[in-house]
C-alpha positions in Angstrom: -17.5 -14.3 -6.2 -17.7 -17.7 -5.6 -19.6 -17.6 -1.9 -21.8 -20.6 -2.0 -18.8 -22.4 -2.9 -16.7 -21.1 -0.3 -19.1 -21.6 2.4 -19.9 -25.4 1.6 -15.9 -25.5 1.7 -15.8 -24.3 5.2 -18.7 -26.0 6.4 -17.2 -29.4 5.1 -13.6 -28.9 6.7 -15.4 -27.2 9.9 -16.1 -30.7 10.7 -12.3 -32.4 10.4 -10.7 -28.8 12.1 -9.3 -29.3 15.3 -10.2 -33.2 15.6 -6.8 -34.9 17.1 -7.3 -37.8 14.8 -9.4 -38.4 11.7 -10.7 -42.4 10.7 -10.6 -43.1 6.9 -14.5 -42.5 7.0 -14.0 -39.0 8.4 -12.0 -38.4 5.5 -14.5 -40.0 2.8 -17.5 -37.8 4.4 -15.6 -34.8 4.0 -14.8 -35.5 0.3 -18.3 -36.0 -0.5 -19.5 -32.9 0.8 -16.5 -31.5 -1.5 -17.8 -33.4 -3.9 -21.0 -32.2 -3.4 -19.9 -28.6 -3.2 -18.2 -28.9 -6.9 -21.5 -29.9 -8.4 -23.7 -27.5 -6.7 -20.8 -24.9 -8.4 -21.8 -26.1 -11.7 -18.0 -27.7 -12.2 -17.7 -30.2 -14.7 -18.4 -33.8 -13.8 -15.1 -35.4 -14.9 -13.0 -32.1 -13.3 -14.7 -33.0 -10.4 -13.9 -36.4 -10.4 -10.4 -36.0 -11.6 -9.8 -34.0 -8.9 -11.4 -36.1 -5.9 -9.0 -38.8 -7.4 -6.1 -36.6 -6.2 -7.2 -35.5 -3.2 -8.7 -39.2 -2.0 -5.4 -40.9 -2.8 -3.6 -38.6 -0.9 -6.1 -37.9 2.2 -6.3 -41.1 3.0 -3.0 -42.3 2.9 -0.2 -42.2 6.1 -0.3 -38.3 5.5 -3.6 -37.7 7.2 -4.2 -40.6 9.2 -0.9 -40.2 11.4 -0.7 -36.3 11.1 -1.0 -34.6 14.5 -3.0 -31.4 12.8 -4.9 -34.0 9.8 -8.0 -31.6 9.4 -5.6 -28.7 8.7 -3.4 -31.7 6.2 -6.5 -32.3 4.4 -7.4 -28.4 4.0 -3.5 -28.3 2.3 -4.3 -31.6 0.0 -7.3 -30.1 -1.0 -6.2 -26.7 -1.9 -2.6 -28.2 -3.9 -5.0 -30.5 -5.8 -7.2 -27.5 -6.7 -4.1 -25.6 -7.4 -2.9 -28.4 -9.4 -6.5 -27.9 -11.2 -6.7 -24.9 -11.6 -2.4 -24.4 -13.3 -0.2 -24.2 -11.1 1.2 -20.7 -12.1 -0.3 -17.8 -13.9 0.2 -18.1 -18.3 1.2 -14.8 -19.4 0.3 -13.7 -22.5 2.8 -14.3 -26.0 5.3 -11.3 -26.1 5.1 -8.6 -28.7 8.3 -9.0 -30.4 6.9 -8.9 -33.9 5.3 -5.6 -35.4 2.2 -5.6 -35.7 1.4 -8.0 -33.1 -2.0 -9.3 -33.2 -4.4 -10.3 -30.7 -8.1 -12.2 -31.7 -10.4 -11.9 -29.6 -13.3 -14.6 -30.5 -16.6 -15.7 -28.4 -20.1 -16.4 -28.2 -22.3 -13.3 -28.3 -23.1 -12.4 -24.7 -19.9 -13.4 -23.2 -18.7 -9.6 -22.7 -16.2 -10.1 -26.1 -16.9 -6.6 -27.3 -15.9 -5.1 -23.9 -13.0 -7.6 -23.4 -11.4 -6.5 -26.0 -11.3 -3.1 -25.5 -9.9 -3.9 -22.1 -7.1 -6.2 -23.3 -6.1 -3.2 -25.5 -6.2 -0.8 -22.9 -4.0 -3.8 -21.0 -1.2 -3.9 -23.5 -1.8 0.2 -23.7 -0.8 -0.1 -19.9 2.8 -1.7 -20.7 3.7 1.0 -23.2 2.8 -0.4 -26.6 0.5 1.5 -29.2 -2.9 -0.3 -29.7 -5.1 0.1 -32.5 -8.5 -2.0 -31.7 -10.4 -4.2 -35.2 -14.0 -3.2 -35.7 -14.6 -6.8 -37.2 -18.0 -7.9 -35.8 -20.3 -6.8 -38.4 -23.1 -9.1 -37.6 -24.4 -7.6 -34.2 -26.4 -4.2 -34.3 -24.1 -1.8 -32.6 -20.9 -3.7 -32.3 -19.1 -1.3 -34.1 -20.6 1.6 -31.9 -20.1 0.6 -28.8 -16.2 -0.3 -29.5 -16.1 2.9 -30.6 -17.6 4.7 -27.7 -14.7 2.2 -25.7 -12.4 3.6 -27.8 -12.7 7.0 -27.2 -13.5 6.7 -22.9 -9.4 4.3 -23.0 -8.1 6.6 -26.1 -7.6 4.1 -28.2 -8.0 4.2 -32.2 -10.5 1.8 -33.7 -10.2 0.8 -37.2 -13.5 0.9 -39.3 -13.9 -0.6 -42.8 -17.5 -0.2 -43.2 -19.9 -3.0 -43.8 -17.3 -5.1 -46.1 -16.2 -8.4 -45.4 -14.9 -8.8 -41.9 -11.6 -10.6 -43.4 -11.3 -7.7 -45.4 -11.6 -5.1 -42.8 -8.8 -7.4 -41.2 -6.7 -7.3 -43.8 -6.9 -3.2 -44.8 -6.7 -3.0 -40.5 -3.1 -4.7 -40.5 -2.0 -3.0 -43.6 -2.2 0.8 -41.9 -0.9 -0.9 -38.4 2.2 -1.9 -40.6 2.2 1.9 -42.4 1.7 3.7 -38.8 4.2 1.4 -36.6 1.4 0.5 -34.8 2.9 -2.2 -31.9 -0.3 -4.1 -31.2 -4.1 -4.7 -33.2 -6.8 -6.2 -30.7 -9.4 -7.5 -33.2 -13.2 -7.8 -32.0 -14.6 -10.5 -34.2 -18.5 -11.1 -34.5 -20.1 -13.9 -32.1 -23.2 -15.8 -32.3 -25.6 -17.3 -29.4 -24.1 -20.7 -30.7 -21.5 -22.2 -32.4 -22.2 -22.2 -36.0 -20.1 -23.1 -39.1 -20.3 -20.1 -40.6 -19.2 -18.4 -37.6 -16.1 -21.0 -37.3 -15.3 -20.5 -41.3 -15.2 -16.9 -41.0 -13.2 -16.9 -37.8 -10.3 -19.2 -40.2 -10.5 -16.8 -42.6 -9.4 -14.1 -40.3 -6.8 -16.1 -38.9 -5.5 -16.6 -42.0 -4.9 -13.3 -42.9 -3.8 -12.4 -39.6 -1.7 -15.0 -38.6 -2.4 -13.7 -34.9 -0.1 -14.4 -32.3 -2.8 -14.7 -29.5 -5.9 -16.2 -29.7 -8.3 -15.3 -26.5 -11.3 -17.0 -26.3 -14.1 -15.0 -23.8 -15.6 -16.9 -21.5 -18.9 -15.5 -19.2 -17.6 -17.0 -15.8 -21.6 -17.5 -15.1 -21.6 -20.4 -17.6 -20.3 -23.1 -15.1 -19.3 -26.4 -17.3 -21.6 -25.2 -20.5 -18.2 -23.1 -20.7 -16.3 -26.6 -22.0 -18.5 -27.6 -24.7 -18.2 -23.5 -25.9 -14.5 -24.0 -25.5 -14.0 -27.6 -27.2 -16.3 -26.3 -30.2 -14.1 -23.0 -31.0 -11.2 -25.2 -30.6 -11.7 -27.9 -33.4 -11.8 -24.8 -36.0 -9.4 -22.0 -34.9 -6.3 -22.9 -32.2 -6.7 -20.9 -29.1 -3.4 -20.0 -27.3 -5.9 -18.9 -23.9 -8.8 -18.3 -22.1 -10.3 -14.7 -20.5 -12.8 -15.4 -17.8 -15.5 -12.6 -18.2 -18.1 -11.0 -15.3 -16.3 -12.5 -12.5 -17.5 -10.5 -10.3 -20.6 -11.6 -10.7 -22.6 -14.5 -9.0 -20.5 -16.9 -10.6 -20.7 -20.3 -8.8 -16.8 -21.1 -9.9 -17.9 -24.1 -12.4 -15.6 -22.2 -15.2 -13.3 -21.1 -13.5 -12.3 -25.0 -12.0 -13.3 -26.6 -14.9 -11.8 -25.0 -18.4 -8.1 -25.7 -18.0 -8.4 -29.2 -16.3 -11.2 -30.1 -19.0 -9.8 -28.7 -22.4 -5.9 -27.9 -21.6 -6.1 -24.3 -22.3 -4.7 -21.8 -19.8 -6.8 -19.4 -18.2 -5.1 -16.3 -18.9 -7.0 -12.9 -17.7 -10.0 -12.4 -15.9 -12.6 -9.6 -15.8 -13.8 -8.0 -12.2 -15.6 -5.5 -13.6 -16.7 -2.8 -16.1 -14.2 -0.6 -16.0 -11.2 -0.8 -18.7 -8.9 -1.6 -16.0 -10.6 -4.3 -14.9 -9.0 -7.3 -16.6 -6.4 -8.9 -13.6 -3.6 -11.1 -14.7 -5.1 -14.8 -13.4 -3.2 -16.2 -10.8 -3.8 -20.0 -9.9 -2.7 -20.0 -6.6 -4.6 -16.7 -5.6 -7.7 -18.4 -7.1 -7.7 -21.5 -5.2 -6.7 -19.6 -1.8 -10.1 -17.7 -2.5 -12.4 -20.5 -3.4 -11.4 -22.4 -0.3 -11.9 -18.9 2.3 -7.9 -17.9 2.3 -8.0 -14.8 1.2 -6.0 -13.1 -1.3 -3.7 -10.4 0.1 -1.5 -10.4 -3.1 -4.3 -9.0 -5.0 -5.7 -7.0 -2.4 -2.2 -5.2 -2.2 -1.7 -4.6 -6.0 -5.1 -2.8 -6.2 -3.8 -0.6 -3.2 -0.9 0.1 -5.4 -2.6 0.9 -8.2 -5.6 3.3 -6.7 -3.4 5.0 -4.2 -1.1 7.8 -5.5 1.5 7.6 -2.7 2.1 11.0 -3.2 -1.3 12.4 -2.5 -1.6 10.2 0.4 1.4 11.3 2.3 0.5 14.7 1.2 -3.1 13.7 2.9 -1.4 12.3 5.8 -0.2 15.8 6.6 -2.8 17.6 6.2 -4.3 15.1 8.5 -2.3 16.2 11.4 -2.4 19.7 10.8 -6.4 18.9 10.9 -6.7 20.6 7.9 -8.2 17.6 6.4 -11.8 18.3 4.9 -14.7 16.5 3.3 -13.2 16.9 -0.2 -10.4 15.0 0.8 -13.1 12.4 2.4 -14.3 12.2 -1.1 -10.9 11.1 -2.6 -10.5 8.4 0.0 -13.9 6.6 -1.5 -13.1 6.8 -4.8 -9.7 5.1 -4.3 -11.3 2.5 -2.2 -13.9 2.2 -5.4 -11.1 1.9 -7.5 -9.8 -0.9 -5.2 -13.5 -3.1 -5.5 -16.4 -3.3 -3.1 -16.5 -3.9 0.3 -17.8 -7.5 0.2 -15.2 -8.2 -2.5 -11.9 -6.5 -0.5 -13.0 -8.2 2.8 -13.0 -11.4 0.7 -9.3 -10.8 0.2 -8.9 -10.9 3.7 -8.0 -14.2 5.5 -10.6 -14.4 8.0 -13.0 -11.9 7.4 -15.8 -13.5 5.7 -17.8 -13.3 8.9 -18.1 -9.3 8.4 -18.8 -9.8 4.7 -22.7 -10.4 6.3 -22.6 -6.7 6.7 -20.4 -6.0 3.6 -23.8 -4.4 1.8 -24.3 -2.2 4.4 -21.3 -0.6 4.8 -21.4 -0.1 1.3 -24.9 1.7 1.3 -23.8 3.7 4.4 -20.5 5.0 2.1 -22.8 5.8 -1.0 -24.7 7.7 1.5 -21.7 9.7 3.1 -20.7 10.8 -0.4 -24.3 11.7 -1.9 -24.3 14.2 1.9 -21.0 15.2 0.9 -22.0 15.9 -3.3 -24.9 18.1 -2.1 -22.5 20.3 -0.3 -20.9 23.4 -1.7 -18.0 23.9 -1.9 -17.3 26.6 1.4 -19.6 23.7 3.3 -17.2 20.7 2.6 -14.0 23.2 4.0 -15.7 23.9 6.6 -18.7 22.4 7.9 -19.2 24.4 11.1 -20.9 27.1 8.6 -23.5 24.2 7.9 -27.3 25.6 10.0 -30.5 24.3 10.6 -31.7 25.5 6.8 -28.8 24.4 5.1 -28.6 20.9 6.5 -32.1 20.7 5.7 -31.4 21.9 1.9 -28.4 19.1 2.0 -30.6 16.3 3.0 -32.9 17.6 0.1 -30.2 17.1 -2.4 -28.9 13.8 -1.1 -32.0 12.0 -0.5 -31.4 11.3 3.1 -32.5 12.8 6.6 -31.5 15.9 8.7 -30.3 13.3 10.9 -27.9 11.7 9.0 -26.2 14.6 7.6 -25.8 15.5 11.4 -24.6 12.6 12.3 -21.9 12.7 9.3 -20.8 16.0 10.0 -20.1 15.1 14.1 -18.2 11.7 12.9 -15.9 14.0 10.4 -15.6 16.8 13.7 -14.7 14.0 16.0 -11.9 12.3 13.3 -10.4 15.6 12.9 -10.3 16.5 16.5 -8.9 13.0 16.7 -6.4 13.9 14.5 -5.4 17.5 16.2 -4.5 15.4 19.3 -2.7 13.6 17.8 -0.5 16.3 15.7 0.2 18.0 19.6 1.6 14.6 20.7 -1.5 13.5 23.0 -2.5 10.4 21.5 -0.2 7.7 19.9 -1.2 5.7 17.0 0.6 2.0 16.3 0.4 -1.1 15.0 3.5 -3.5 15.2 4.3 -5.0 11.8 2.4 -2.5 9.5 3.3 0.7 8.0 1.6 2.1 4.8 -0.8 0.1 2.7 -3.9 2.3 3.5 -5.1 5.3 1.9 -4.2 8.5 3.4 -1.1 6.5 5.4 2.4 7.2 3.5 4.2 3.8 2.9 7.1 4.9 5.0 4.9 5.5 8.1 3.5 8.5 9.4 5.8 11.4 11.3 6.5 10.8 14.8 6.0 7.1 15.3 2.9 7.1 13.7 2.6 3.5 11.8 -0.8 2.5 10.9 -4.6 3.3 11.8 -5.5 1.5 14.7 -5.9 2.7 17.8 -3.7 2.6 20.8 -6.1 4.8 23.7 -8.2 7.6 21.8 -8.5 11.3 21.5 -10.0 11.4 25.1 -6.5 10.0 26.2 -5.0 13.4 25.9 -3.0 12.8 29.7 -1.2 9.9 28.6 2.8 11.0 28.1 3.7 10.4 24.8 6.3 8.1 24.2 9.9 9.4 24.3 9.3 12.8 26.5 11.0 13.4 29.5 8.8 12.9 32.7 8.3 16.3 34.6 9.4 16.8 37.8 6.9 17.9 40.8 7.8 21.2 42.0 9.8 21.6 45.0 8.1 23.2 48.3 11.0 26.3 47.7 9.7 27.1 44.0 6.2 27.0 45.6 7.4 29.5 48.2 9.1 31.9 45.5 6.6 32.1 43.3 3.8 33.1 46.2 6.4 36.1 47.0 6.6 37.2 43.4 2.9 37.2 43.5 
């Protein structure tokens, strides 16, 4: 997400970084290659012009000029202006005090509307409230199916009025919400690949009925400024209360994301990272703009953590772990909470500083997929224990997986050598620490592991087996007398 932009970014302040003094023509070089930057992103001409306004006026003033770190001063103008952009804090969405509380969902036809709206539902299903989700786009072929098949992966009720009027499948919707105490109705309404003012009439007519108390309008984050003119046109008909960025974590340039709520005034309220229903994120300015400009996100990063890791099953894990009873199945578990969390590329992109080893973010990727199709061909006795794996049987495993004798090999020696690692450690040989960090990782419990064990890097390795561990009394050499004693005895 966002790369190209990032990477101009960094290029373009590379240049000012570590300079003890900058000229006013530094400064106006380094905004056009911003400049430059926002373009090539597909932002919108007057956002970006708006905001180079804010930053130049600033950049170039007594601020900079005078500042002993002034690349690192223009870095901050840049990113408050951005913020500034961007909101300055995230818009939640309207509260359901009043039952039924309804939510439209409206877009053009492409923009992931359909599949937004079954994850909004599955949002407000997240904080407790019933949800019944609006079959109401009866114009596109298999609309009503697919928000059905939605329905039933989340759990979630869909309401079907056949091929009536959408306003009236609306209205008979909202009447058995009201008869059921339903808390919340998501509606899907039908799209088109343009605005059209039959569209726009029948959206009115809905909202009419309705009278919803949140209006979403579904963005595809892959639109870049086109995304204003969509917004602008929905807005002179129906009033929007937000915007959902869709497919973000696509290869979208950023142009929608920097230019909607600057260009039209409406808040960017939720944004899609994925496919999965709980892949809508709360949209956090500030988060946003640390990531377009190569700061990370650790915020974020952290929350996913949260939510994919069970801390219970990973302190459980953790001491399995030490009593090397740790097996591939548990391997397994690890990957799909890390899958849960995102892909490498887009995790390291969380990380302040680690863009350089997002080059080899696909690869490490690949390599896991592998591990787990070695590990999927596996039965069951082989992932417990895989000393019992052979010569035939790795070759029937590499069969299965679609890989090489070689690399199921060299999988099963990396899991011997991590749990031999692990054995040491459990006997007190090798100590594991990392000032400042305890939890956060899967498989670690967040109060630490037992016996001074904080975190996953390493401090020696399991070779280091001599090393005293920390806290045990040093022995004492044996006295010539002992020596003579014990060769009597013998």
């Amino acid at each position: 997400m966002f790369e190209s932009l990032t990477a101009r970014f960094e290029e373009a302040f590379g240049r000012i970084r570590g300079r003890g003094r900058l000229s006013e023509r530094q400064v106006d070089e380094t905004l056009r290659e911003v400049r430059r930057a926002l373009l090539e992103a597909d932002v919108n001409l007057e956002v970006a012009d708006r905001l180079l306004d804010r930053i130049r006026v600033r950049a170039v003033g007594a601020e900079v000029i005078k500042s002993v770190t002034p690349g690192h001063q223009v870095v901050k103008i840049v990113h408050e202006s951005l913020l500034e952009t961007l909101g300055t804090e995230a818009v939640p969405l309207v509260p359901t005090d009043a039952k039924p509380h309804t939510a439209l969902v409206v877009g053009l036809q492409g923009s992931g509307k359909t599949t937004t709206a079954a994850k909004l539902a599955h949002h407000y299903r997240r904080s407790g409230e019933s949800v019944l989700m609006v079959a109401a786009d009866l114009v596109r072929p298999g609309a009503v199916e697919q928000l059905h098949q939605l329905g039933e992966r989340i759990g979630i009720p869909v309401f079907e009025g056949g091929r009536r009027n959408p306003v009236s499948v609306v209205r008979s919707a909202l009447r058995q919400a009201d008869r059921e105490g339903i808390d919340v109705v998501v509606v899907d309404t039908a799209g088109r690949f343009q605005i059209d003012r039959a569209l726009m009439n029948e959206l009115g007519a809905m909202a009419r009925i309705a009278s919803p108390h949140e209006v979403l309008l579904v963005l595809d984050a892959m639109t870049g400024q086109e995304s204003v003119a969509v917004a602008r046109g929905f807005s002179k008909h129906i009033d929007l209360t937000g915007v959902v960025l869709s497919k973000l974590d696509s290869d979208a340039r950023g142009g929608a994301a920097i230019s909607v709520r600057e260009a039209t005034g409406y808040p960017i309220k939720l944004v899609g990272t994925g496919e999965a229903p709980r892949d809508l994120e709360v949209f956090h300015p500030e988060r946003m703009a640390s990531r377009i400009l190569g700061m990370g996100d650790v915020l974020t990063l952290i929350e996913r953590a949260e939510e994919a890791v069970d801390q219970q099953q990973a302190a459980d894990m953790a001491q399995r772990l030490l009593r090397a009873e740790f097996t591939l199945d548990d391997y397994i578990e690890q990957v799909k909470s890390l899958r849960r969390m995102g892909s490498v590329g887009e995790l390291l992109g969380m990380i302040p500083g680690a863009r350089p080893a997002m080059a080899d973010a696909q690869a490490v990727d690949r390599e896991v997929g592998r591990s787990e199709a070695i590990i999927c061909s596996m039965t069951p006795a082989e992932r417990a224990n895989p000393k019992v794996i052979d010569g035939s049987r790795r070759r029937r495993i590499a069969l299965g997986s679609g890989t090489s004798v070689q690399d199921v090999v060299g999988l099963v020696r990396q899991f011997n050598q991590m749990r031999g690692m692990f054995q040491s450690l459990s006997q007190g040989k090798t100590r594991i620490g990392l000032p400042g960090m305890r939890g956060g990782f899967p498989g670690i419990p967040a109060g630490g592991l037992p016996g001074g064990l904080t975190g996953p890097a390493m401090k020696g390795s399991a070779g280091s087996g001599r090393r005293r561990p920390a806290g045990r009394p040093k022995k004492q050499p044996r006295t010539p007398k002992k020596l003579q004693k014990k060769k009597k005895k013998r």
